[in-house]
C-alpha positions in Angstrom: 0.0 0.0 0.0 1.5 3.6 -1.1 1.5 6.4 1.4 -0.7 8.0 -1.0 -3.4 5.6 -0.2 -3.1 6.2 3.3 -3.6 10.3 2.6 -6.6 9.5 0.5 -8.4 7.7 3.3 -8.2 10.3 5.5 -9.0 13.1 3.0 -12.0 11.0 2.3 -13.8 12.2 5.9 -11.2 15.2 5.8 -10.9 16.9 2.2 -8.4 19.2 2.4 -10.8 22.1 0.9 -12.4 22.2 4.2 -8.9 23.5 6.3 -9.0 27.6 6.9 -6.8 29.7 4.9 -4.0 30.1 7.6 -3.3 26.9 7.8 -1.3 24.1 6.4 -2.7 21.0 6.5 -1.9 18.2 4.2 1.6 16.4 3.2 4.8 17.9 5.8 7.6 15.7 4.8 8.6 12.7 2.8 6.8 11.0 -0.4 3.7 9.8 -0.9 4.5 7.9 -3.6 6.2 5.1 -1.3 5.1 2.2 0.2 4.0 2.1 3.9 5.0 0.3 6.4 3.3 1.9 8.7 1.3 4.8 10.4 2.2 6.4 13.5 -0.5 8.8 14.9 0.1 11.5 17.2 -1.2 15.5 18.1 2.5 17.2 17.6 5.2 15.5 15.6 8.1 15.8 18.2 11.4 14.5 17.4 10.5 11.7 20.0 7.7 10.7 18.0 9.7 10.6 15.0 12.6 8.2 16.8 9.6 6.2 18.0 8.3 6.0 14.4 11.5 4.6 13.4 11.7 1.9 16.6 8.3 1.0 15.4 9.5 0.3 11.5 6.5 3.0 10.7 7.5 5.2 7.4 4.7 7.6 8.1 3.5 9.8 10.5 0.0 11.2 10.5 -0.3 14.0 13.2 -3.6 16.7 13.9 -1.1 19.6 14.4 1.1 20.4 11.3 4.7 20.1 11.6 5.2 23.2 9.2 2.6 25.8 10.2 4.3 28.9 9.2 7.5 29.5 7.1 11.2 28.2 8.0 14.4 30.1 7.1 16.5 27.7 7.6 16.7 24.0 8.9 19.8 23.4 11.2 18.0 21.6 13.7 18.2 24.4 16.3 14.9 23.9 17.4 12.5 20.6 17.9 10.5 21.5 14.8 13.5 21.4 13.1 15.5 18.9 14.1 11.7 16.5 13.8 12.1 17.6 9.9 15.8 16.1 9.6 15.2 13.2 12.1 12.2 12.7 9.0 13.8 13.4 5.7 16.9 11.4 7.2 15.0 8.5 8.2 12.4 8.8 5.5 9.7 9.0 7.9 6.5 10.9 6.0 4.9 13.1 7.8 0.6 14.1 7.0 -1.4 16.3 9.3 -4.9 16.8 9.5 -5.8 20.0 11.2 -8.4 22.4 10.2 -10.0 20.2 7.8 -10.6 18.0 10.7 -12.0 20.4 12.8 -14.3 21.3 10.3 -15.3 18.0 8.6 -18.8 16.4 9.8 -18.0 14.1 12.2 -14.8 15.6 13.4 -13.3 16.1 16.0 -15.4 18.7 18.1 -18.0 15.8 17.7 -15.5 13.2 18.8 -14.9 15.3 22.1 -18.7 16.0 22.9 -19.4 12.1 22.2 -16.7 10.8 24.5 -18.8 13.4 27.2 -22.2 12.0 26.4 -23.9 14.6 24.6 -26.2 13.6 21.8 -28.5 15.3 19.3 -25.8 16.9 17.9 -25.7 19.7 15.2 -22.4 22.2 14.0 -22.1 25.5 16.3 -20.7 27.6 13.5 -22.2 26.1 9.8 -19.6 26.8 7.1 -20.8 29.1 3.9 -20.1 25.4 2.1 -23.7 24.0 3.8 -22.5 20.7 3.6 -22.7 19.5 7.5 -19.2 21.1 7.7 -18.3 23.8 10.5 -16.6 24.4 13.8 -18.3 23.4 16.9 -21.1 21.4 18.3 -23.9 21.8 20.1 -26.1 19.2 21.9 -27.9 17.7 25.3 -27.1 15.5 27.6 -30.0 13.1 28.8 -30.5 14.7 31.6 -29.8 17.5 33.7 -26.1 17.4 35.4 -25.1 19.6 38.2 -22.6 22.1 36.7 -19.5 21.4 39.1 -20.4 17.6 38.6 -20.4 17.5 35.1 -16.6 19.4 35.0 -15.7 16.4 36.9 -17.0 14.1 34.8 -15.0 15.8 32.4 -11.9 15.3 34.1 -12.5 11.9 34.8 -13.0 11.1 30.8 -10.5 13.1 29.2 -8.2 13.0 32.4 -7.8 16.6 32.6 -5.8 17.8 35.3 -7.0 21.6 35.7 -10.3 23.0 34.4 -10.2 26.7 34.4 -13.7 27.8 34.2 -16.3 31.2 34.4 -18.6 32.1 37.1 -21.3 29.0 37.6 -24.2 30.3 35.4 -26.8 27.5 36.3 -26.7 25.2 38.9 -27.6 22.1 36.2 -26.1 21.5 32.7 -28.0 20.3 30.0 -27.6 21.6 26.9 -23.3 21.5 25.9 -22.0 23.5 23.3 -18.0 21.8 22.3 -15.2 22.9 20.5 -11.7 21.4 20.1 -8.6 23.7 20.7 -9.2 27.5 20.8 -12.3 28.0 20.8 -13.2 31.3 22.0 -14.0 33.1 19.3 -17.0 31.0 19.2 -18.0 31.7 22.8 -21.1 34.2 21.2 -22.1 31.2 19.2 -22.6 29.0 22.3 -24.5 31.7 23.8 -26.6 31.7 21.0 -27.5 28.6 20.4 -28.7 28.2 24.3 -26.0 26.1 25.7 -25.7 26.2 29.2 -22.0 25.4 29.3 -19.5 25.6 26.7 -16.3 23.7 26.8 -13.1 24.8 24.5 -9.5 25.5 25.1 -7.1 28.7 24.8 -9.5 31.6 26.4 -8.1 34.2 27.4 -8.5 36.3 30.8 -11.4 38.4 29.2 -13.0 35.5 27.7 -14.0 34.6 31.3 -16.0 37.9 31.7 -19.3 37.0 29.9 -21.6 39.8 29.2 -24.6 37.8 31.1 -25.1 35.4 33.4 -26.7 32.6 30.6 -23.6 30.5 30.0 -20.6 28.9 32.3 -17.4 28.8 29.9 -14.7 26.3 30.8 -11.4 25.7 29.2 -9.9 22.3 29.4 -6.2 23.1 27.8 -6.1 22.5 24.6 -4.2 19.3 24.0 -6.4 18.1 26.5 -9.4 19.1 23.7 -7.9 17.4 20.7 -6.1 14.5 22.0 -9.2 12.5 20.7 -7.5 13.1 17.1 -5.2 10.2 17.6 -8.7 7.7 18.1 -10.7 9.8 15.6 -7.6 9.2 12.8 -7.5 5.8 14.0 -11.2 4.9 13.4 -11.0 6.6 9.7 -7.8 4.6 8.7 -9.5 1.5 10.0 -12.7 1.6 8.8 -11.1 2.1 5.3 -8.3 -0.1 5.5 -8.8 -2.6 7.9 -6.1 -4.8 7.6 -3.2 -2.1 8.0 -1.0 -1.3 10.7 -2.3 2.4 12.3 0.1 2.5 15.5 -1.1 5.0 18.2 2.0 6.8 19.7 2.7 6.1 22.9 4.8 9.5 23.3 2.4 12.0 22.0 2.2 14.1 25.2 1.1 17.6 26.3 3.8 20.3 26.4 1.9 21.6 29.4 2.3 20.8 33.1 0.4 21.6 35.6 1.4 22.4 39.5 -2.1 21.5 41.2 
C-alpha cells in the first residue's frame, strides 16, 4: 500500500478544501509515492515521535497539528521543529497532518470530544458558507440535567484533565453542551446563541472569562487536553477504510503543558 493511499483515506472524511486559509494541512515531509509500512498517529510531531516511528518500523507519521505551520528560514535543527524535519527526511519518515480540515469535517473532532462526554443530538455550532454538514463546533444535550460542578468532573475523569479553568457557575444544572476542540473562543457568542448552558473549549483568554450575562458557564480544558481524541478519531478513519493495515497509536504523543495543582 503507497503512502498516497493512506492520505486519501483520511481526505476522504477530511478533504483538504475544508482547512481555513492560515493553515497548512496536508503532506509535511517525505513521499507519498512510497510504500507504507506503517502509520504512527500523534497531536504534535516531536522529534520523540519521530525516533519512535523509526523503533516501530513506521514510514509515516499522520499527526492533527502540522509540523510546518508557518514559514522556516532555515533548517539546522536548532529547534524541535526542526530537528523532527531532519530526524524525518533522514530517516524517511512521512509526515501528514490533519488540522483544520478536521476540525471542520462532519463528524470531526469537536463531535468526537462532545461524544466521549455523552452529549447527543448533535448539530455544528458555526455552519460553514459550504452547507454541507461542515463547520466548527457542536452543540447538543445530555439526557439529563447534570449539576454544573459535577459534570466538570466528569470531564476530568474522561479526558483526564488535570485543571479546568472555568467562568462564574451560570446554572446550577447542565443540559444543553456546546463543544469545540482547541481555541475555541471566538465561538463563545455562538454558544450563547445557540442556548447552551456550558460551553467547553481550550485557549480563552482572561477576558473571555468575563461573559456579558449570566446565561452560559465557559470552561477551558487546555487545549491538548481538547484534541487528544485526534489520535482515536484518525485511528477509526484509517480502520474503517483499510482494515487490515498497521495504524500504531503513539505512545509519546504528550502535552507540552504541566500543571502544579
Amino acid at each position: 500500500m503507497l503512502i498516497s493511499d493512506i492520505i486519501a483515506a483520511i481526505e476522504q472524511e477530511a478533504p483538504l478544501s475544508l482547512q481555513e486559509s492560515y493553515d497548512n494541512a496536508g503532506m509535511q515531509v517525505g513521499d507519498k509515492s512510497a510504500l507504507c509500512t506503517g502509520v504512527l498517529l500523534c497531536v504534535d510531531v516531536t522529534p520523540s515521535v519521530i525516533d519512535e516511528a523509526i523503533e516501530r518500523d513506521c514510514n509515516l507519521v499522520v499527526s492533527h497539528h502540522p509540523l510546518i505551520f508557518r514559514g522556516l528560514k532555515h533548517i539546522t535543527g536548532a529547534t524541535p521543529q526542526e530537528l523532527a524535519i531532519i530526524k524525518a527526511i533522514t530517516a524517511g519518515v512521512a509526515v501528514y497532518s490533519a488540522h483544520t480540515n478536521l476540525d471542520s469535517a462532519p463528524g470531526g473532532m469537536s463531535w468526537r470530544l462532545a461524544e466521549m462526554l455523552g452529549v447527543g443530538n448533535l448539530r455544528v455550532l458555526q455552519p460553514s458558507e459550504t452547507g454541507d454538514g461542515a463547520g466548527f463546533g457542536v452543540v447538543g444535550e445530555l439526557s439529563e440535567v447534570i449539576d454544573t460542578v459535577e459534570f466538570m468532573r466528569i470531564i476530568q475523569r474522561r479526558l483526564e484533565v488535570s485543571v479546568i479553568r472555568y467562568s462564574d457557575i451560570a446554572t446550577s444544572g447542565v443540559r444543553r453542551v456546546a463543544v469545540c476542540t482547541g481555541a475555541g473562543a471566538s465561538l463563545i457568542g455562538e454558544a450563547r446563541r445557540a442556548g447552551a448552558d456550558i460551553y467547553i473549549t481550550a485557549d480563552m483568554k482572561y477576558n473571555d472569562f468575563m461573559a456579558p450575562d449570566k446565561a452560559l458557564t465557559v470552561a477551558d480544558i487546555g487545549h491538548f487536553e481538547s484534541e487528544y481524541c485526534a489520535i482515536q478519531l484518525i485511528f477509526d478513519i484509517l480502520s474503517k477504510n483499510l482494515c487490515t493495515f498497521a495504524v500504531r497509536k503513539s505512545e509519546r504523543s504528550r502535552n507540552p503543558v504541566n500543571y502544579l495543582v
